[in-house]
KOLDREN-192717 format. One record per residue (C-alpha): residue number from 1; chain; x, z, y. Coordinates in Angstrom, 3 decimals. Each point is the difference from the previous one (the first is absolute). Example, Ala and Ser with C-alpha at 12.3 -4.5 7.8 and 13.67 -1.06 7.14 Angstrom:
# residues 2
+-----+--------+----------+----------+----------+
: num : cadena :        u :        w :        v :
+-----+--------+----------+----------+----------+
:   1 :      A :   12.300 :    7.800 :   -4.500 :
:   2 :      A :    1.370 :   -0.660 :    3.440 :
+-----+--------+----------+----------+----------+
This chain:
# residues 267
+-----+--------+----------+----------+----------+
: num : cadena :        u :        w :        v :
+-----+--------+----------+----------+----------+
:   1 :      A :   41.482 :   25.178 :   73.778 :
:   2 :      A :   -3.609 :   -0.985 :   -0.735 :
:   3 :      A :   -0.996 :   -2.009 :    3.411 :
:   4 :      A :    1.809 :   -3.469 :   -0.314 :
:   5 :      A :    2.094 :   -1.673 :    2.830 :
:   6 :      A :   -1.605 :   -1.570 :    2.825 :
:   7 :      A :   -0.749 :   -3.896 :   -0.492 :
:   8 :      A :   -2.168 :   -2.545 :    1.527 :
:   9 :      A :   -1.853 :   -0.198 :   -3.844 :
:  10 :      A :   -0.553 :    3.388 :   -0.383 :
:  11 :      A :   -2.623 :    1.957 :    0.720 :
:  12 :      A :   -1.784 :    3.274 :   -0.397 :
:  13 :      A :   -3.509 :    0.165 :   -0.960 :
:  14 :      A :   -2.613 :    2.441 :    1.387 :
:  15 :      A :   -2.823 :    0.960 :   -0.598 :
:  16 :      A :   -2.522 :    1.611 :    2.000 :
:  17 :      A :    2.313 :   -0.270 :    3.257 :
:  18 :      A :   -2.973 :   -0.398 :    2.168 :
:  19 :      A :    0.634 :    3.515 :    1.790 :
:  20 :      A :    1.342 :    3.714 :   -1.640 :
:  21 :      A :    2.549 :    0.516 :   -2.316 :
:  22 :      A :    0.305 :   -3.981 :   -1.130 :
:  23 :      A :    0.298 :   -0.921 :    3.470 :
:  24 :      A :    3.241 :    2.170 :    0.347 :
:  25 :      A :    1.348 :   -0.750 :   -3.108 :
:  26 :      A :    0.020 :   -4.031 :    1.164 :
:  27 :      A :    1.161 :    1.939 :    3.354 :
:  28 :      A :    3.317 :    1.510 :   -1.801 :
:  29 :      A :    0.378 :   -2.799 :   -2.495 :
:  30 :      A :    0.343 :   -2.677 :    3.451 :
:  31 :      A :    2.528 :    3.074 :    1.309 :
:  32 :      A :    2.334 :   -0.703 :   -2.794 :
:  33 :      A :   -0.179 :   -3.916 :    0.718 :
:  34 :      A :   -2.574 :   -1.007 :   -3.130 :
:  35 :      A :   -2.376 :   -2.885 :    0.708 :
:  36 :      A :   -3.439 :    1.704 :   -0.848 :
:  37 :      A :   -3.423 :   -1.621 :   -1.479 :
:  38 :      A :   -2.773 :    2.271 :    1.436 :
:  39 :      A :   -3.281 :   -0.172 :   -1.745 :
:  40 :      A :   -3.441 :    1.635 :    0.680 :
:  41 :      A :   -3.506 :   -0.778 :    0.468 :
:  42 :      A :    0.102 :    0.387 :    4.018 :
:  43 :      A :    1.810 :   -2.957 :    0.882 :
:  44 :      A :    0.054 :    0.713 :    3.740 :
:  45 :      A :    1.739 :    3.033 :   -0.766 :
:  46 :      A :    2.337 :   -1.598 :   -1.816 :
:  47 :      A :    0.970 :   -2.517 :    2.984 :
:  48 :      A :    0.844 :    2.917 :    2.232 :
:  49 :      A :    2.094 :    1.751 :   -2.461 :
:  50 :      A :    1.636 :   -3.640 :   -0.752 :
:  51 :      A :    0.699 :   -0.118 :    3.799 :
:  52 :      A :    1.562 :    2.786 :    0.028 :
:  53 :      A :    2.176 :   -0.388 :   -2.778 :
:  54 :      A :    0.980 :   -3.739 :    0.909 :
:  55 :      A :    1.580 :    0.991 :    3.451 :
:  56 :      A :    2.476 :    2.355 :   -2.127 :
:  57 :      A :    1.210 :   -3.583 :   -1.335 :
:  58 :      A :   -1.363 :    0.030 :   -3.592 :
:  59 :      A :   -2.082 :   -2.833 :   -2.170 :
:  60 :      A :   -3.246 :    1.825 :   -0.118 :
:  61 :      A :   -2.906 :   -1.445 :   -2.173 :
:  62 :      A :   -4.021 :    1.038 :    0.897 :
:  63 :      A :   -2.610 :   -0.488 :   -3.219 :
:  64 :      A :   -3.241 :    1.183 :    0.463 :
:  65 :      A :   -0.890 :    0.643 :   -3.273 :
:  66 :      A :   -2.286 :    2.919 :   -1.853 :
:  67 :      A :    2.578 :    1.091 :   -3.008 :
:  68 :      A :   -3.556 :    1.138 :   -2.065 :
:  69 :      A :   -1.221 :   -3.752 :   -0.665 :
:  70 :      A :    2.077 :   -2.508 :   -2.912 :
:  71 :      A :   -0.447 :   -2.686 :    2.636 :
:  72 :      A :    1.165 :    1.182 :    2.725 :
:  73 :      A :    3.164 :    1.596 :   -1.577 :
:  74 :      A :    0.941 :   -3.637 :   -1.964 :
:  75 :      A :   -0.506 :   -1.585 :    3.557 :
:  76 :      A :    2.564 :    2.639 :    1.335 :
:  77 :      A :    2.593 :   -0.628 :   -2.712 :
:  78 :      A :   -0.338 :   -3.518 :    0.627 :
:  79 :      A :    0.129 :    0.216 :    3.978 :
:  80 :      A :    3.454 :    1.897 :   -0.852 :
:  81 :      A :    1.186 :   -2.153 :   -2.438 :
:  82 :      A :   -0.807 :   -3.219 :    2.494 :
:  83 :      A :    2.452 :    1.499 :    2.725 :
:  84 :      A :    2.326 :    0.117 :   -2.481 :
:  85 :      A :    0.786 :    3.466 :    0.562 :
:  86 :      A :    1.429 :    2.431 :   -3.177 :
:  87 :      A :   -1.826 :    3.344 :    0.067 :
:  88 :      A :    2.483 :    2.625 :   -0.207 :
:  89 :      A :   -1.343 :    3.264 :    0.805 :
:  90 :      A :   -4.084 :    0.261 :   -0.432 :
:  91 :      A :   -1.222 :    3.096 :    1.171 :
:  92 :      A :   -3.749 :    0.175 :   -1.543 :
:  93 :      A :   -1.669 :    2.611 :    2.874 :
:  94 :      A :   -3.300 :   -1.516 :    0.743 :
:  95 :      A :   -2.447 :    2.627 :   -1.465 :
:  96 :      A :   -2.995 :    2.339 :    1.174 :
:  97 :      A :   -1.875 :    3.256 :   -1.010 :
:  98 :      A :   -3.225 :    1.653 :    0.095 :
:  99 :      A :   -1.329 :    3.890 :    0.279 :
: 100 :      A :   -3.033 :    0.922 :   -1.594 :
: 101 :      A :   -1.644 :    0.910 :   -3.278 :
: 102 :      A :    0.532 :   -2.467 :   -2.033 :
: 103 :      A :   -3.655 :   -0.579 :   -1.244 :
: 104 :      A :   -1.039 :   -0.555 :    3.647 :
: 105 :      A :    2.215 :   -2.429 :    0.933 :
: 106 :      A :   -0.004 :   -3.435 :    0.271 :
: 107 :      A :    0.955 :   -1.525 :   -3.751 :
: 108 :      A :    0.697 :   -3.754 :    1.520 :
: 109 :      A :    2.178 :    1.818 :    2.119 :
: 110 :      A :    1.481 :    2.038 :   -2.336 :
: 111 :      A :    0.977 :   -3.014 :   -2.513 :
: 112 :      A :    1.546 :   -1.726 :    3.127 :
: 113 :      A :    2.048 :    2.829 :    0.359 :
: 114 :      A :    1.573 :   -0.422 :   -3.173 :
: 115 :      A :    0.280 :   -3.660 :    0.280 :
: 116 :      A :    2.141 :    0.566 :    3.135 :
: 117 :      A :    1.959 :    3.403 :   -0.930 :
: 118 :      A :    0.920 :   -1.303 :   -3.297 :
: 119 :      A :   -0.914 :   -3.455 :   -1.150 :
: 120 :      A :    1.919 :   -1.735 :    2.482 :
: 121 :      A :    2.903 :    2.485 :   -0.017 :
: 122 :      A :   -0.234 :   -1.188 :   -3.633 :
: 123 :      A :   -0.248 :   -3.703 :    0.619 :
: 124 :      A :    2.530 :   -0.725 :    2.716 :
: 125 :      A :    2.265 :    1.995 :   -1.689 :
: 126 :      A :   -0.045 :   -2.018 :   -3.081 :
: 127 :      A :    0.315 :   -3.034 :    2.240 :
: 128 :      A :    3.186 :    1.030 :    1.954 :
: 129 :      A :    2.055 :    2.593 :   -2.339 :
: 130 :      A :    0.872 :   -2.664 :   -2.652 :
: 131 :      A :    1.631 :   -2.515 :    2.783 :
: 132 :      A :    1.883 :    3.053 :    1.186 :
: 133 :      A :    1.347 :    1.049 :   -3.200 :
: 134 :      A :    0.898 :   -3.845 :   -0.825 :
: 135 :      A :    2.020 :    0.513 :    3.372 :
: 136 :      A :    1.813 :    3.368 :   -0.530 :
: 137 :      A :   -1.546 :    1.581 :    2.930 :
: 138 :      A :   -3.002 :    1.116 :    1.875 :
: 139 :      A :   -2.020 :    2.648 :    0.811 :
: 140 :      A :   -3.535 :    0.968 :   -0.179 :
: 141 :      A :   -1.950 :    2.801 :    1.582 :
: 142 :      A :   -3.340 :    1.873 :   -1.550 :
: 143 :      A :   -1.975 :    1.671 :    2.699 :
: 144 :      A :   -1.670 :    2.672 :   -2.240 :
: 145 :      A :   -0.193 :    3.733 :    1.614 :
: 146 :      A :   -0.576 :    3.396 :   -1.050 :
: 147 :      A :   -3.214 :   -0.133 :   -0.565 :
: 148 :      A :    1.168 :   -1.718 :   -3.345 :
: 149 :      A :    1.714 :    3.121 :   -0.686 :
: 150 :      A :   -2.844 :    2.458 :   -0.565 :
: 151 :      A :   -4.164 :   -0.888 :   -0.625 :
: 152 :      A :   -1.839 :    0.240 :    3.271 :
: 153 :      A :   -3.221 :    0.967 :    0.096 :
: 154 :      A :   -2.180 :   -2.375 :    2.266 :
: 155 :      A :    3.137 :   -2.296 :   -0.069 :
: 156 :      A :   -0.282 :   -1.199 :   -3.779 :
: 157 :      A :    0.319 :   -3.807 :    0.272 :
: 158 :      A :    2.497 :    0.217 :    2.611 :
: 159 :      A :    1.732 :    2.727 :   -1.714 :
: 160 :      A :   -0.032 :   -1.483 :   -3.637 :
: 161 :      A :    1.073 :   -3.539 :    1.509 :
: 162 :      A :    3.195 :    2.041 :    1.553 :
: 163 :      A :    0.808 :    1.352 :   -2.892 :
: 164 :      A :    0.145 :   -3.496 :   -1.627 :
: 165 :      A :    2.058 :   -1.105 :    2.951 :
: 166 :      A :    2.450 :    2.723 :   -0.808 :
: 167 :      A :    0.472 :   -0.394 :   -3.685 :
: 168 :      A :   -0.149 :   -3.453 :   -0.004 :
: 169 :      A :    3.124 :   -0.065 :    2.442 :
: 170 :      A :    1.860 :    2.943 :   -1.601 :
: 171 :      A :   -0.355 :   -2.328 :   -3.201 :
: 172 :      A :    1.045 :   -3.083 :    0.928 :
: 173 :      A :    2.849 :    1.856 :    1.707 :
: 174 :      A :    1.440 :    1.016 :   -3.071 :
: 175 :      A :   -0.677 :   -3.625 :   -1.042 :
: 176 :      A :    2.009 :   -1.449 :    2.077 :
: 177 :      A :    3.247 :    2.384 :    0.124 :
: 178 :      A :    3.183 :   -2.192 :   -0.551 :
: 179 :      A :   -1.986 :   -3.680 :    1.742 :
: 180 :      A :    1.423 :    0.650 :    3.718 :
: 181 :      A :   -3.767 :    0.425 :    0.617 :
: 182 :      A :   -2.303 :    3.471 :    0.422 :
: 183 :      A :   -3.128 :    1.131 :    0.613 :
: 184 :      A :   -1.027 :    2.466 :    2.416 :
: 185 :      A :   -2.757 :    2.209 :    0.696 :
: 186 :      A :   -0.594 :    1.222 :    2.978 :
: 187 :      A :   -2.363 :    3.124 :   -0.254 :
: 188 :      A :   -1.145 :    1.409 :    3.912 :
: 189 :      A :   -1.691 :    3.269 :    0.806 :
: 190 :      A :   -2.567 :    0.070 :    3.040 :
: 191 :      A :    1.044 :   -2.969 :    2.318 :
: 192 :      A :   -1.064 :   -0.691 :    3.728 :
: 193 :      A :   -1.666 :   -3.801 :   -0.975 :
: 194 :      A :   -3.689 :   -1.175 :   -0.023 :
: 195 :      A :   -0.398 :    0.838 :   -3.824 :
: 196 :      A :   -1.425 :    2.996 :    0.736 :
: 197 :      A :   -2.791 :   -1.254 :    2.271 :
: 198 :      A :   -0.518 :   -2.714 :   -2.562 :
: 199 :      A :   -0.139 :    1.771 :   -3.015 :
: 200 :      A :   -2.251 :    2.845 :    2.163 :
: 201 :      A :    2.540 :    2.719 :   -0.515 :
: 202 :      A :    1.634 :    0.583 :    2.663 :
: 203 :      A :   -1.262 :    3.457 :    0.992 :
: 204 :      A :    1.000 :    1.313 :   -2.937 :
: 205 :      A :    3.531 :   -1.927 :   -0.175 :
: 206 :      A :    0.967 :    1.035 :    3.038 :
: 207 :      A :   -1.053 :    3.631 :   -0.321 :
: 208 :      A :    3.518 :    0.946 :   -0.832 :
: 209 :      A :    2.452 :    1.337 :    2.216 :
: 210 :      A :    1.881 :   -2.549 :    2.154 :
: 211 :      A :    3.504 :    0.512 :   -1.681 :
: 212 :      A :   -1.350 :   -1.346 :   -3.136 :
: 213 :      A :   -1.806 :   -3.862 :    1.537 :
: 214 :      A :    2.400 :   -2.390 :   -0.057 :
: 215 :      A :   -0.135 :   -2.824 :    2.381 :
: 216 :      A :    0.066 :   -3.902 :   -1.998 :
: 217 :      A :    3.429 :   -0.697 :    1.967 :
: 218 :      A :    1.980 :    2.918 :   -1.573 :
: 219 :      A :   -2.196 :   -1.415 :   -3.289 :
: 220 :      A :    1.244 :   -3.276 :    0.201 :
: 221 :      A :    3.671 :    0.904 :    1.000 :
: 222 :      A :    0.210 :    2.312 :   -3.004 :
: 223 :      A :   -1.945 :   -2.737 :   -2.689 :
: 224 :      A :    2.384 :   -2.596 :    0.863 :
: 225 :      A :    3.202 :    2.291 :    0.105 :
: 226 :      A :   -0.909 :    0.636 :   -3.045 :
: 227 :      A :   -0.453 :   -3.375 :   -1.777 :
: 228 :      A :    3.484 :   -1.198 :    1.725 :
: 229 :      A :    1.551 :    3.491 :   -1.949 :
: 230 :      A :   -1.987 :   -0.992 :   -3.406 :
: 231 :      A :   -1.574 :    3.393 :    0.183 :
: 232 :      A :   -3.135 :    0.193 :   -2.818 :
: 233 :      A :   -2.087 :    1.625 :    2.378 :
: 234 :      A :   -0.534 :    1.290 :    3.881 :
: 235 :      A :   -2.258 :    2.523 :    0.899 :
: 236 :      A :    0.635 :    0.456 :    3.708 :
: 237 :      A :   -0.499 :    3.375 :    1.535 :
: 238 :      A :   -0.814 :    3.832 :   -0.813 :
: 239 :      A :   -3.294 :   -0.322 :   -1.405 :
: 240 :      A :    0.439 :   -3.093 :   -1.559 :
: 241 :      A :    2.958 :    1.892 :   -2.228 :
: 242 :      A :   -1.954 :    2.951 :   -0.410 :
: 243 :      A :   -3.058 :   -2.142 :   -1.217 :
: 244 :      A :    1.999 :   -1.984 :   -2.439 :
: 245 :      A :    1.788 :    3.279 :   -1.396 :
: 246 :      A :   -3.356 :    1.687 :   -0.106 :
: 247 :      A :   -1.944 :   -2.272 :   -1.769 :
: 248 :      A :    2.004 :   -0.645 :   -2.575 :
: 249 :      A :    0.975 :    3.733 :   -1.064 :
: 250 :      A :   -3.523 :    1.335 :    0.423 :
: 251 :      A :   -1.837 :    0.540 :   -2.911 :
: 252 :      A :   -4.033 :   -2.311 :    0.881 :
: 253 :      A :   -1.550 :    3.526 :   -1.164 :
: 254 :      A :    1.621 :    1.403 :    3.241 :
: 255 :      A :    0.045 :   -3.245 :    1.909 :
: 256 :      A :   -3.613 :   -1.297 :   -0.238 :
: 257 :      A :   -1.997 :    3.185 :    1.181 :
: 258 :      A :    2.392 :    0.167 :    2.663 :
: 259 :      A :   -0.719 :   -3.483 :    1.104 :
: 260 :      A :   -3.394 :    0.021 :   -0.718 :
: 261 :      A :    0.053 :    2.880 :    2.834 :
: 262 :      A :    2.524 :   -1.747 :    2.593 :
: 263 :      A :   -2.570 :   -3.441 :   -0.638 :
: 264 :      A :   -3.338 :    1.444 :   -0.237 :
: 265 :      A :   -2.653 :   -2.889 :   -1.565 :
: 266 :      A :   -2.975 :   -0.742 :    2.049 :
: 267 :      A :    1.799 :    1.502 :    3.152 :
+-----+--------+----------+----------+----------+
């Protein structure tokens, strides 16, 4: 199995488990009896999660920390390394989006976004996967999405930085086969979190029928079922299946104009 036994050194480190789908990943992680290490930029979010999570009897670790900036990322791995806690699983989820035409949005933003969605999925994996491979077990889990699976119109940071989530995990997957470590990638559909209303989206995220939204606790139940079964990826729910399948067997000559219509630029 690819989540490690409970012990009072190990840990599971999360990213972006200030609220949504990171939140109840640390949530069914601490169900399973794994000491977690949240980290986020809201550290008064963090406190109440930790709260939570501490009266369940587990070691649980708070770093308020932006994953984006060097610094602040060396000063986490250090912080970690202090407690003298051995990352086991690290779940890289902190991320965000944007919708808009591309030329009209905010570029500082924009380069932010890829700083977070793939730079420190990049770095923090490179700091942890080595020491689990040393130990002959570990997990770690990618929060890309479908998005990554197709081009989205007035989503094409966000979109292009998912799809480097999701090939950079189905990679190192194959990389690792035979260690007693894997790599995951968890790939959602439309989910009930504040990504939407961050990103600006959510009208047209949630215009879908009901059946197809998937709320972040079925996410998180089914992203770490799947990292304790070894599975390469989880795309939880009907639409996120149909997505995946979709955009990968479409031809873009189809795909794009169809897009293009379903994410109008300039609306």
């Amino acid at each position: 199995m690819a989540l490690p036994p409970a012990g009072p050194t190990t840990t599971c480190l999360v990213t972006g488990a200030s609220s949504g789908i990171g939140a109840d990943i640390a949530r069914e992680l601490a169900k399973r009896g794994l000491g977690v290490t949240l980290v986020a930029r809201r550290e008064d979010r963090l406190r109440e999660l930790a709260g939570e999570l501490e009266a369940t009897g587990v070691r649980v670790e708070v770093i308020a920390a932006d994953v984006a900036d060097p610094d602040a990322r060396a000063k986490m791995v250090d912080t970690v390394n202090r407690a003298g806690l051995d990352v086991e699983v690290l779940v890289n989820n902190a991320g965000y989006g944007s919708g808009g035409s591309f030329v009209e949005l905010g570029p500082e933003s924009e380069v932010e976004m890829v700083r977070v969605n793939c730079e420190a999925v990049v770095a923090l994996t490179r700091e942890y996967l080595p020491k689990m491979i040393d130990r002959g077990r570990g997990a770690v889990l990618n929060t890309g999405s479908t998005a990554g699976e197709q081009p989205l119109p007035r989503q094409a940071t966000y979109s292009g930085t998912k799809a480097f989530v999701n090939t950079f995990s189905d990679a190192l997957h194959a990389e690792t086969h035979g260690t007693g470590v894997t790599v995951t990638s968890l790939r959602p559909g439309p989910v009930k979190t504040e990504f939407g209303d961050v990103a600006g989206i959510s009208e047209s995220l949630f215009a879908a029928p009901d059946f197809t939204i998937v709320s972040s606790e079925d996410v998180a139940k089914a992203a770490v079922d799947g990292i304790e079964h070894g599975k390469r990826t989880v795309a939880p729910g009907v639409a996120a299946k149909f997505a995946t399948i979709a955009g990968r067997l479409t031809p873009r000559t189809v795909l794009l104009p169809t897009l293009r219509r379903r994410y109008p630029v300039g609306k």
